[in-house]
C-alpha positions in Angstrom: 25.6 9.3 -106.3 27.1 6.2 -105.0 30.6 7.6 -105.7 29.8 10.9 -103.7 28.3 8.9 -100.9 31.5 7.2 -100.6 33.8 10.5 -100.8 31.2 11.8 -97.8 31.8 8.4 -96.1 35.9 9.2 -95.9 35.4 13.1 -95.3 33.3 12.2 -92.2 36.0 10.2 -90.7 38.5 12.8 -90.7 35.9 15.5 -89.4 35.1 12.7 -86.6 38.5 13.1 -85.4 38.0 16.1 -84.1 38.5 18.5 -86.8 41.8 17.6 -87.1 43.9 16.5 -90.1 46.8 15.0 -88.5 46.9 12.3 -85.8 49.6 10.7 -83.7 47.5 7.9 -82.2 46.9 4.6 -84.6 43.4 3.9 -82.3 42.3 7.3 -84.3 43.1 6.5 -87.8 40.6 8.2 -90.3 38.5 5.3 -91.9 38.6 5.6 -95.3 38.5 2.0 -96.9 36.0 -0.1 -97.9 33.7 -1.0 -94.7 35.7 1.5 -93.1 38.5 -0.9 -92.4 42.0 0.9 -92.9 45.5 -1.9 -93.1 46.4 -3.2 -89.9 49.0 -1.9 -87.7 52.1 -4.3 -89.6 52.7 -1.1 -92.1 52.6 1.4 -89.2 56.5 3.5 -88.6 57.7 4.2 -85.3 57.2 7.6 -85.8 53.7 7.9 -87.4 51.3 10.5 -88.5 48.0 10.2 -89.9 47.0 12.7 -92.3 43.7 13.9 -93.9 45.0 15.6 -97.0 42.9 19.1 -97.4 43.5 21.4 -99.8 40.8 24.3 -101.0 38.7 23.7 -98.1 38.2 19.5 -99.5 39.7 16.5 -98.6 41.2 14.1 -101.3 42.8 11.3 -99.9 44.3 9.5 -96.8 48.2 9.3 -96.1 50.0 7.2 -93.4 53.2 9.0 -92.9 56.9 8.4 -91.7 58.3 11.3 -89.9 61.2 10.1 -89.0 61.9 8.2 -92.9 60.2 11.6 -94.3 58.0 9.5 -96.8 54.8 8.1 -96.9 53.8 4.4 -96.0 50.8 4.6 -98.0 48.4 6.6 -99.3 44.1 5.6 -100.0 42.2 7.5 -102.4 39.0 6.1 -104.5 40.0 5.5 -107.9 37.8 8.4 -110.2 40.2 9.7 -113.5 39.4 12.4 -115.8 41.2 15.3 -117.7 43.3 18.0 -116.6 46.7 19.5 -116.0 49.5 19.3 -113.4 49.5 21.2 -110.8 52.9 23.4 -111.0 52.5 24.3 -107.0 54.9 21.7 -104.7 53.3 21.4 -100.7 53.6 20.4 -97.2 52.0 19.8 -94.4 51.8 22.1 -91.7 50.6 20.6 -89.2 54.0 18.1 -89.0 55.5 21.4 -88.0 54.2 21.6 -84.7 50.9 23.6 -82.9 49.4 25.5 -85.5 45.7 26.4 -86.7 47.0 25.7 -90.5 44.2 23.1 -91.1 45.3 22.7 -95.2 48.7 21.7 -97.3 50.7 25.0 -98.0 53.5 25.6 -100.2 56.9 26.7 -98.4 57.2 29.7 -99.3 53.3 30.8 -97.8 54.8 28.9 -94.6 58.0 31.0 -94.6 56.2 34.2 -95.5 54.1 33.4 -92.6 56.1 33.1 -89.2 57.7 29.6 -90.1 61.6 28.8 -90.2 62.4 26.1 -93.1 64.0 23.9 -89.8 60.9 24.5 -88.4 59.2 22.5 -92.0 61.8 20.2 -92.8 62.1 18.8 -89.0 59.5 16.2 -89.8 58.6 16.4 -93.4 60.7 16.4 -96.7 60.8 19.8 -98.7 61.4 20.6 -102.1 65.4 20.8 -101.6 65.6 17.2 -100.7 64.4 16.0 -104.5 66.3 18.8 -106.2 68.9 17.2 -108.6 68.5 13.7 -107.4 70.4 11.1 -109.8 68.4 8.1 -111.4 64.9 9.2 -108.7 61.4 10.9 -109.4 58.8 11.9 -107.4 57.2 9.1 -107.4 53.4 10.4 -106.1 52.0 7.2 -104.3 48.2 9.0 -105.2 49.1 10.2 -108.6 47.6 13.0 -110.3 46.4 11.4 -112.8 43.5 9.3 -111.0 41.8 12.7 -109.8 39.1 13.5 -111.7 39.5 17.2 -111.3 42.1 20.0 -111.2 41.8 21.0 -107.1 41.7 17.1 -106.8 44.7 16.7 -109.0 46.4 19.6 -106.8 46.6 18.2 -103.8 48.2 15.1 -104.8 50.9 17.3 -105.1 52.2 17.6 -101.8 55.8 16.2 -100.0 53.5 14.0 -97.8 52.3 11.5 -100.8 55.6 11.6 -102.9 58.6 9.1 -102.5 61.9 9.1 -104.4 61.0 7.2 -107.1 63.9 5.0 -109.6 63.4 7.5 -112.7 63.6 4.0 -115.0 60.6 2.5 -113.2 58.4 5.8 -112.9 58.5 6.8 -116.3 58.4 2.7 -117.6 56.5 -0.1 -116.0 55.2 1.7 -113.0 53.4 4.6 -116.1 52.0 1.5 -117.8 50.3 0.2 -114.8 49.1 3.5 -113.5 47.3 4.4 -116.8 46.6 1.4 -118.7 46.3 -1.5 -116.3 44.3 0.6 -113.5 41.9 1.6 -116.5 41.8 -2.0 -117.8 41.0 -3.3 -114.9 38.7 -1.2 -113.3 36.0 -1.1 -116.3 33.1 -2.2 -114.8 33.7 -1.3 -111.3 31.5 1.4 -109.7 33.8 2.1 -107.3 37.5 1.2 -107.0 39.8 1.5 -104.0 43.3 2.0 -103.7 46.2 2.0 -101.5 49.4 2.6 -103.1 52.9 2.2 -100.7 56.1 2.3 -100.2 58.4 -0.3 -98.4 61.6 1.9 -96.7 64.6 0.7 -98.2 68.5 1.0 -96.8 69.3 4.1 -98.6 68.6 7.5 -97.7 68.3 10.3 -100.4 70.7 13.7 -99.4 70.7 12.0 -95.9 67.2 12.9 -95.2 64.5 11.0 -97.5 64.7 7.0 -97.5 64.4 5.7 -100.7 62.1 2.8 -100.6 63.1 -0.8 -101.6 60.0 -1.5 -103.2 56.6 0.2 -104.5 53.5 -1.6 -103.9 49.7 -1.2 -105.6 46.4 -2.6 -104.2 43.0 -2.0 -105.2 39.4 -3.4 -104.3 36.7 -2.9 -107.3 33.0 -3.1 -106.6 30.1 -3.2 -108.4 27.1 -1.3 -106.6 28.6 -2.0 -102.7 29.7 -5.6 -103.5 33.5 -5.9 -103.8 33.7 -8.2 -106.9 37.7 -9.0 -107.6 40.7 -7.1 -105.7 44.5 -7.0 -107.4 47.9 -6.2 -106.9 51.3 -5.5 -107.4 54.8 -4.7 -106.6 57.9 -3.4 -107.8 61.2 -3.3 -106.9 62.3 0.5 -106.7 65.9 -0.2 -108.6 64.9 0.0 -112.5 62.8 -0.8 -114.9 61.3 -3.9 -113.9 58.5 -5.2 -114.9 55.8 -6.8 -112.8 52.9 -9.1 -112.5 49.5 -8.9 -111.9 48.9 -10.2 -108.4 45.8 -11.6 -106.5 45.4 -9.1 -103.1 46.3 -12.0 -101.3 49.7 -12.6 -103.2 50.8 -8.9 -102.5 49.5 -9.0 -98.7 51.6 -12.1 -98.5 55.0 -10.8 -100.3 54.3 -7.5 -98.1 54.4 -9.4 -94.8 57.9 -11.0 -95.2 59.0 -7.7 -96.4 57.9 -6.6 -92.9 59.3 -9.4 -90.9 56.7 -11.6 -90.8 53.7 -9.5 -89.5 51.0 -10.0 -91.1 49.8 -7.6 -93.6 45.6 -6.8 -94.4 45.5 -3.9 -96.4 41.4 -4.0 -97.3 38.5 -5.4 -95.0 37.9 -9.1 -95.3 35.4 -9.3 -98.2 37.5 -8.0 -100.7 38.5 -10.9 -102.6 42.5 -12.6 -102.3 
């Protein structure tokens, strides 16, 4: 119950936004984190977008996105696993395209068979051609598939908008380990278990479109009934197979602020511990 009270808590922020699902003004950010306090402004692109991620009439999870980069900055999803398979559909987001009353992720073919041009879906958004036959890079899905607890849930991770070219080393090595193992080790106990998984933009772009991030960065807030009880991180450096430490929040909201210049970086509200 506490778990669906919390899901209810996130899908009433994006329906307070006025029944949209994507927003181009920071001061309107959906609050979907723990006390309703979403990272501070030091992660935020010059050309943002805020997105609500629906798909089959549900929302999943919360994405902060880079239109100009065509990647995510982060994406915030409550931590709930369970059995099922991969989704084999690929979407985007229609509403980066422009006025539309497309309130859900599509694939690009419903898109094109509907009115749209594929210049009029790539302008702001990656599509499936820019990860086709990329060298030594994954999709890296920054709210992975497998910490949905249910196939529509597990869908909708699969969308351009939460995916990142991802070193193929790292995604299939360390990165898998941590996903499935570590999350699960460290979350036993927790009632509820927040996450915001990133991306620091790199120098690199992928096919001249898609940056390929510099780093990939984990955070998570674990409580037991409404009291946050221990918080973690980590980070990775998006060039191999490196492997990583377990870090306090505070260690990872410190190595993310000199990887953004300085500014200060809060990804969770206060109480969650560093």
């Amino acid at each position: 119950m506490l778990r669906l009270l919390l899901l209810l808590q996130v899908l009433a922020s994006c329906l307070w936004l006025g029944h949209s699902e994507v927003v181009n003004s920071f001061a309107s950010y959906p609050k979907f984190s723990y006390r309703n306090t979403a990272p501070d402004n030091a992660l935020e692109p010059a050309n943002p977008a805020w997105i609500c991620q629906r798909y089959n009439n549900q929302y999943h999870f919360a994405t902060l996105y880079d239109k100009t980069r065509r990647i995510p900055v982060y994406s915030a999803y409550i931590y709930q696993p369970g059995p099922g398979n991969r989704s084999k559909s690929q979407f985007v987001e229609p509403q980066l395209i422009g006025n539309n009353n497309l309130k859900e992720m599509e694939t690009e073919q419903t898109l094109l068979q509907n009115g749209f041009t594929m210049e009029d879906i790539k302008q702001n958004q990656a599509v499936l051609e820019d990860y086709d036959n990329l060298i030594g890079l994954d999709h890296g899905h920054l709210s992975p598939s497998g910490h949905q607890k249910s196939y529509i849930n597990k869908a909708a991770t699969f969308t351009l908008t939460n995916i990142v070219p991802q070193d193929t080393s790292l995604n299939k090595g360390a990165w898998n380990i941590y996903e499935f193992r570590t999350m699960a080790t460290e979350s036993q106990g927790c009632t509820t278990t927040y996450v915001i998984t990133g991306a620091v933009p790199g120098n690199t772009m992928a096919k001249n479109r898609v940056n390929v991030p510099s780093h990939i960065w984990s955070a998570a807030c674990c409580l037991v009934g409404t009291t946050p009880v221990k918080a973690w991180g980590v980070i990775a450096e998006n060039n191999g197979n490196h492997k990583f430490p377990l870090l306090t929040l505070g260690q990872l909201e410190s190595d993310l602020t000199k990887l953004y210049g300085g500014n200060p970086v809060t990804l969770f509200d206060s109480a969650c511990p560093r």
